[in-house]
N, C-alpha and C positions, 0 to 999 in steps of 0.2 A: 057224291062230292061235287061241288059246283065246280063252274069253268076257274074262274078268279083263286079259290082254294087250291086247284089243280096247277093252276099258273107258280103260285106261290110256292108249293110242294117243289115243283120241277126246278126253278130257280134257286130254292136252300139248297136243294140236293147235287146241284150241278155244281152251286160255289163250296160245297166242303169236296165231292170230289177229287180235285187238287191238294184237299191238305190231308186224305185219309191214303187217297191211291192203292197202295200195293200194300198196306196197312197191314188187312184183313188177314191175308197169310197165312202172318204171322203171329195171332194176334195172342194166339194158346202156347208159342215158342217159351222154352224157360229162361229164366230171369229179363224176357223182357223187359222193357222201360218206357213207359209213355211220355213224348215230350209234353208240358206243362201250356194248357191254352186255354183263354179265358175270355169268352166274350159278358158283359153286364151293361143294365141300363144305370145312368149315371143317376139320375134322378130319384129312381127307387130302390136300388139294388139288386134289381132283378135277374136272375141268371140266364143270359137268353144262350151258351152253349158252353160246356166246359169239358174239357179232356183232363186228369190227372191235375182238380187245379190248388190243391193243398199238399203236391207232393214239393218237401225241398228241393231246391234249386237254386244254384248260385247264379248272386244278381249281376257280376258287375258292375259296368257306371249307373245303368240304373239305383244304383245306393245312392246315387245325387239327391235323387227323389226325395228321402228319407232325411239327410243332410239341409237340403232344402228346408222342410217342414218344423227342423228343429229350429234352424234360423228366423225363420217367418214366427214360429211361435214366440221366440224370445224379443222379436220387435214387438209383436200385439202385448207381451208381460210389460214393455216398456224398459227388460235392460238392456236391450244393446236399439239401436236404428239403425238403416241404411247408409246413415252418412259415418257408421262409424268405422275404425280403420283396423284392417286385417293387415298384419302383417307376415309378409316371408320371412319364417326362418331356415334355418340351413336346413334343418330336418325336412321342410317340406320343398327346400330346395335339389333337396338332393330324389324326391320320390320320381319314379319312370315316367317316360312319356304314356299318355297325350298330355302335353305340357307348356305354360308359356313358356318356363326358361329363365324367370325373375331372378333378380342377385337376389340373395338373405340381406334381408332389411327394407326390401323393396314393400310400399303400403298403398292400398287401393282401398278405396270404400267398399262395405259389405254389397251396396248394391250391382256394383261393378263385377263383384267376386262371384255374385249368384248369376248374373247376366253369363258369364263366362265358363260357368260349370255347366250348365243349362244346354250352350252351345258347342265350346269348343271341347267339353269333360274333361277340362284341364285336372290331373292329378294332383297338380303343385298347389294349386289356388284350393282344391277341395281339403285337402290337408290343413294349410293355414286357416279355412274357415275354423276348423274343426279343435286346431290348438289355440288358435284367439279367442273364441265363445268359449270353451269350455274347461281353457287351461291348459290341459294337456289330452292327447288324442283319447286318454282312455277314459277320463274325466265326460269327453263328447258321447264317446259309445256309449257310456250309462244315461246320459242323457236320451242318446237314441232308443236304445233298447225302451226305456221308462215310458217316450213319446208312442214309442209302436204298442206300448201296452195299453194305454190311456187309450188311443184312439182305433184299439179293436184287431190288431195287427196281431192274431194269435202261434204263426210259424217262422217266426223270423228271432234271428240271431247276429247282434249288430257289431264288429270289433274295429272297422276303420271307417272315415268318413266319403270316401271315395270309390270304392268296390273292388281297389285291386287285390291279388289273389290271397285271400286265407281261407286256409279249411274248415275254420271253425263260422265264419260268418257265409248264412243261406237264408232264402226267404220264400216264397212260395206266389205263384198266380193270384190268387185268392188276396193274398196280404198286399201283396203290390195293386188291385184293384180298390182295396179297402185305402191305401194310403192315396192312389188317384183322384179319389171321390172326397177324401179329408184335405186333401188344397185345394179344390175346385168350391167343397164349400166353406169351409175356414178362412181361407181367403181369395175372397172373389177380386179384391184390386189387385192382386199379381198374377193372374191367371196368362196374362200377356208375356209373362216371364217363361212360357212354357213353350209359345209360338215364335220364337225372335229366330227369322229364317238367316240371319247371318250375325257380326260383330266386326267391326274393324276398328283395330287397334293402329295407330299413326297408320300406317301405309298399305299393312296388311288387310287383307279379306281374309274371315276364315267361316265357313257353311256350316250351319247346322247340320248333325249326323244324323236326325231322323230324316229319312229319305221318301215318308210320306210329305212332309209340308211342302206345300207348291207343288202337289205330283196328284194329290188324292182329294179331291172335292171337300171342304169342310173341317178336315186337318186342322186341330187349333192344339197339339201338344203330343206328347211330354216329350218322353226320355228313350235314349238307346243304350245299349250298356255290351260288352263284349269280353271274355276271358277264354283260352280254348276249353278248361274245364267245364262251362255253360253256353260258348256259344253266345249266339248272336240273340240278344234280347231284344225287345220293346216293349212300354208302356204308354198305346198311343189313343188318342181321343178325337172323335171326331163331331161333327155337329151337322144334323140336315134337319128343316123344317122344323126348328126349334128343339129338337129331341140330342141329347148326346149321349153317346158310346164310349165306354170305356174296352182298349181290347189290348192282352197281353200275347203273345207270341216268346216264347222261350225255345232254347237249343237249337235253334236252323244254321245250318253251315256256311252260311252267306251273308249278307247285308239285303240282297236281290231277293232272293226267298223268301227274308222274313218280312221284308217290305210288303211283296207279291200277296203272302200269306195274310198279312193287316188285311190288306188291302181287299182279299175276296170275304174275310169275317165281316169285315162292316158290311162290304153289300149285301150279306146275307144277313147281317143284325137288323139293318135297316127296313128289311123286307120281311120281317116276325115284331111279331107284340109279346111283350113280357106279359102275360099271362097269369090268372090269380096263383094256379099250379106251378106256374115257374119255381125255382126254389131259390130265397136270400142270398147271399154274403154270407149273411151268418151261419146258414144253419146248410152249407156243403160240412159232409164229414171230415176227419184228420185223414191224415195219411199213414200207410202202415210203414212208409220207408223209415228208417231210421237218419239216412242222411242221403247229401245228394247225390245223384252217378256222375262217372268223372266222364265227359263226352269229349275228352281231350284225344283220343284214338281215332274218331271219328269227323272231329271238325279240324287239328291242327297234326293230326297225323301221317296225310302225303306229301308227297315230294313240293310242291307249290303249296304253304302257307295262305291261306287266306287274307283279305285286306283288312288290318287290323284299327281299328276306331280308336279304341279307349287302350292304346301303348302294348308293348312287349310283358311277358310273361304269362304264364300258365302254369294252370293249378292239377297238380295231379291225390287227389284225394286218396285216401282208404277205401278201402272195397273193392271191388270186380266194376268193370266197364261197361255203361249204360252202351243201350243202342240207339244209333240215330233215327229217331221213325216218324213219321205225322200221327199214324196210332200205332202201332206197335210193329215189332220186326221180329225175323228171326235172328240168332246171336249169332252174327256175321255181318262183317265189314260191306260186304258184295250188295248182302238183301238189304243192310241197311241203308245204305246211300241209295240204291234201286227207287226205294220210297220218294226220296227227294227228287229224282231225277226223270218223276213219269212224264209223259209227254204233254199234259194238259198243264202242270206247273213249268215246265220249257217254255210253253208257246205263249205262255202271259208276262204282260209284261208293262208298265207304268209308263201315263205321257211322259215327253220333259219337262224339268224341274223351272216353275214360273222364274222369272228373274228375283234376286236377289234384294233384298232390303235391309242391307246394314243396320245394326245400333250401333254406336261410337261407343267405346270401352277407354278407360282412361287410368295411368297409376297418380294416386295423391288426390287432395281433397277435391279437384276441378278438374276440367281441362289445360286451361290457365300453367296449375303446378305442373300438371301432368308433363305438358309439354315445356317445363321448364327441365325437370328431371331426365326426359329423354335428349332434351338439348346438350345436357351436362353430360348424361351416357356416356354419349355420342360425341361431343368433344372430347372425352376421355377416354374413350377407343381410337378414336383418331393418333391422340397422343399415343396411347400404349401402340399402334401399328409404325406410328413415324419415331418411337424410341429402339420398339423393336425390328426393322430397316436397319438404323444407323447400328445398331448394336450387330446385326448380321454383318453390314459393309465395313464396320470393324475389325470383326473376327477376320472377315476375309483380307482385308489387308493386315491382319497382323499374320496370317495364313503365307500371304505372297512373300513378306518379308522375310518370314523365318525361313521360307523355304530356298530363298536367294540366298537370307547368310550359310544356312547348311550346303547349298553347293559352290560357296566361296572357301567356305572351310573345309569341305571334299576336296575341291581343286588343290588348295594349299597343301592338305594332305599328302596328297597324289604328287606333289610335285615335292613335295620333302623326301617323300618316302625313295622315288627316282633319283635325288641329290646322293641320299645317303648311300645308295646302290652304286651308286656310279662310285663315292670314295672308296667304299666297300671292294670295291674289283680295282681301284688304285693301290691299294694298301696291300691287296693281295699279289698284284704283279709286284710289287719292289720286296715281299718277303720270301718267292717261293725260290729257292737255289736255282745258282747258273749253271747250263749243260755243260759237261764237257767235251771237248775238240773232238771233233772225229777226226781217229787213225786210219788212214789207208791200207784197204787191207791188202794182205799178203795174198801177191797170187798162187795158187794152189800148184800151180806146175814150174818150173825155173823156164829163163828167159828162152827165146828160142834161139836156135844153133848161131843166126847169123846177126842177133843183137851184140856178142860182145866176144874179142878175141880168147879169153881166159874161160870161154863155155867148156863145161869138163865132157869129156865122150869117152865111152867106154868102147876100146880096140885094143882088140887082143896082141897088134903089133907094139904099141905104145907103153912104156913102162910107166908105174908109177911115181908122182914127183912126190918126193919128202918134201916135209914140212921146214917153214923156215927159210926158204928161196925166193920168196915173192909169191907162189901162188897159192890159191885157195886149197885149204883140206874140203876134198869131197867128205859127202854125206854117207855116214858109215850105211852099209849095206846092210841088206838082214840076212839074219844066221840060213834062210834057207839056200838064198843068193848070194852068197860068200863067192866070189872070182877064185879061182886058182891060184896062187899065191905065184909072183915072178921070179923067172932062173936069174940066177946069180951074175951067172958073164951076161947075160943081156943090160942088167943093170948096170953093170961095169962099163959098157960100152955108151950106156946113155951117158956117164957120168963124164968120159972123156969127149963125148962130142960137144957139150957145154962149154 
């Protein structure tokens, strides 16, 4: 083997190390899952590496991709053009974030709408494309589905224009390369629509979510897409010394990862020749899955959420739960994140992102309108916040008032209720009867010897006085203290001494 050949060897072999790692394993573990990786030359079709790349997999925003193409094609038909106007309805006003936020009724030109899906994977704007072209959202999907047929897209199942979660809508490596290569050559004047490293709408900046452009040499596209059932997508393309790559990456738990992971496939794309033996597009086999695995346990199943691109919700499919692996794992949470976490994909890592080059994004047929409508908005916000102010410092003073007259009227209460108490205890003193006199009492014993001449004393010298003389009848005695009754001549002689 020559020097050159050897150099070459060592260098593929070092840049897939980081995406196979701790793979191997696992690799015979049951129901493993291979995550979906696809590297091809754009030019021929050529397979330059592929893991698992016709197994279903849900897309996410990469379905812009797809949405895109549908659109682009109905300009080159001649029925709709870019200047023509999408409109928000409520239905696409109301879909999850990642979203502008538009009222229902709010209209932007299709080129504007595409610019914006591209960058910001606004949900709301992708929806509106999808019910403006085509009628109504299901009306578009038969459209999609139709377009994925015509142009070779043989695993894919298309139900909304956007990628947010349905079970029934998946697409495969293989199909999403197949569709990279059908805008690239379909249409080569919007190829620029796929590179726009930012957009700013009035005031705002907002970045494009592929985190190769301005990071990775050559970078001129697509798409990223995100759901926790599939995990962090990309559909990215690069270009060195005239030659370009298409490379997909699906299921990585990260944004950093799947970037990382682009990122070491191209420099090992770059460093192999597609070869007569390489095998097509066309002719990789089906897949024997029947549908996708749900990597929802694996990417949005700990305690800290992941950073989420393309808005909130997640898809929990049918079946038993794939494993997270670069090639395959054993069926556990532990071995399978172990994979993602070896220490050669740690220690890599992307320069910083070059500076930013806005397009200007605009609602209405200009800028002009545009910024007529946000002037109006925003006058009208202004009013609805100084209507509702005054309607607060309303409430509140009619708050302070009531609550003064209720403690005027407490007070009044309180003071009637005291009047009436007071007559209440008037009324009662002049009803209740008057005491009667207190009698002095009788003392218990008679007077003593030297209060009064007429004190009666009992002495056996002293006869009794009959009554009817002037003086008191003593108090009859009791039967057991009966005195002896007096002699006759004693008496007699009291009666002459008188």
């Amino acid at each position: 083997m020559s020097s050159s050949l050897l150099r070459r060897f060592t260098v593929g072999f070092a840049a897939l190390t980081g995406l196979l790692g701790a793979s191997l394993a696992g690799i015979r573990a049951a129901d493993a899952v291979t995550v979906p990786i696809l590297v091809a030359d754009v030019d021929s079709g050529k397979v330059i590496y592929a893991q698992a790349p016709t197994d279903p997999w849900y897309p996410a925003s990469i379905t812009k991709l797809m949405t895109t193409y549908v659109a682009l094609d109905l300009v080159r038909q001649g029925k709709v053009s870019l200047d023509s106007m999408i409109t928000i309805s409520a239905a696409a006003a109301a879909e999850p974030p990642s979203k502008m936020g538009f009222k229902p009724g709010t209209q932007l030109t299709l080129d504007n709408a595409l610019k914006i899906i591209m960058v910001k994977s606004a949900n709301d704007i992708a929806y509106a494309i999808g019910e403006t072209l085509g009628g109504s959202i299901d009306n578009f999907a038969t459209l999609m589905n139709e377009t994925a047929q015509r142009i070779g897209m043989r695993d894919s199942h298309w139900y909304n224009p956007n990628g947010l979660p349905d079970p029934r809508q998946w697409t495969s490596a293989r199909d999403m390369a197949v569709l990279a290569r059908a805008l690239i050559r379909d249409f080569p004047d919007n190829h620029d629509l796929f590179s726009i490293s930012a957009i700013q709408f009035g005031r705002a900046v907002m970045a494009n979510h592929n985190g190769l452009l301005g990071r990775y040499p050559g970078t001129d596209g697509m798409k990223t897409g995100f759901i926790c059932s599939g995990g962090f997508n990309v559909v990215a393309t690069a270009t060195r010394n005239g030659r370009r790559i298409v490379t997909i990456v699906m299921g990585q738990p990260s944004p950093r990862e799947r970037d990382v992971k682009a990122a070491d496939l191209f420099d090992y794309a770059f460093g192999q020749s597609a070869g007569w033996t390489s095998p097509t597009l066309d002719a990789l086999p089906a897949s024997a899955l029947p549908a996708p695995p749900d990597m929802r346990p694996y990417v949005c199943g700990g305690k800290k959420p992941p950073a989420i691109e393309d808005g909130p919700g997640a898809l929990t499919a049918p079946g038993s739960a794939a494993q997270l692996i670069g090639g395959a794992a054993a069926n556990s949470p532990a071995l399978a994140m172990a994979a993602f976490n070896n220490p050669a994909l740690r220690a890599r890592s992307l320069p910083p992102r070059a500076p930013l080059q806005p397009i200007a994004v605009w609602i209405g047929r200009n800028p002009a309108e545009g910024q007529q409508i946000l002037d109006a908005q925003e006058a009208e916000q202004k009013a609805a916040a100084a209507n509702s102010r005054a309607a607060k410092l309303e409430a509140a003073k009619a708050r302070r008032l009531a609550a003064i007259e209720a403690a005027k009227q407490a007070r009044a209460e309180r003071a009637e209720r005291a009047k009436a108490a007071k007559e209440a205890t008037k009324e009662a003193a002049k009803s209740a009867p008057k005491a009667a006199p207190k009698v002095a009492a009788k003392p218990a014993h008679g007077l003593p010897h030297a209060a009064s001449a007429y004190t009666s004393t009992t002495t056996p010298s002293m006869p009794e006085a009959k009554p009817g003389k002037g003086l008191s009848k003593p108090a009859p005695k009791s039967a057991a203290h009966k005195p002896p009754a007096p002699k006759k001549p004693a008496a007699k002689k009291a009666s002459a001494d008188e």
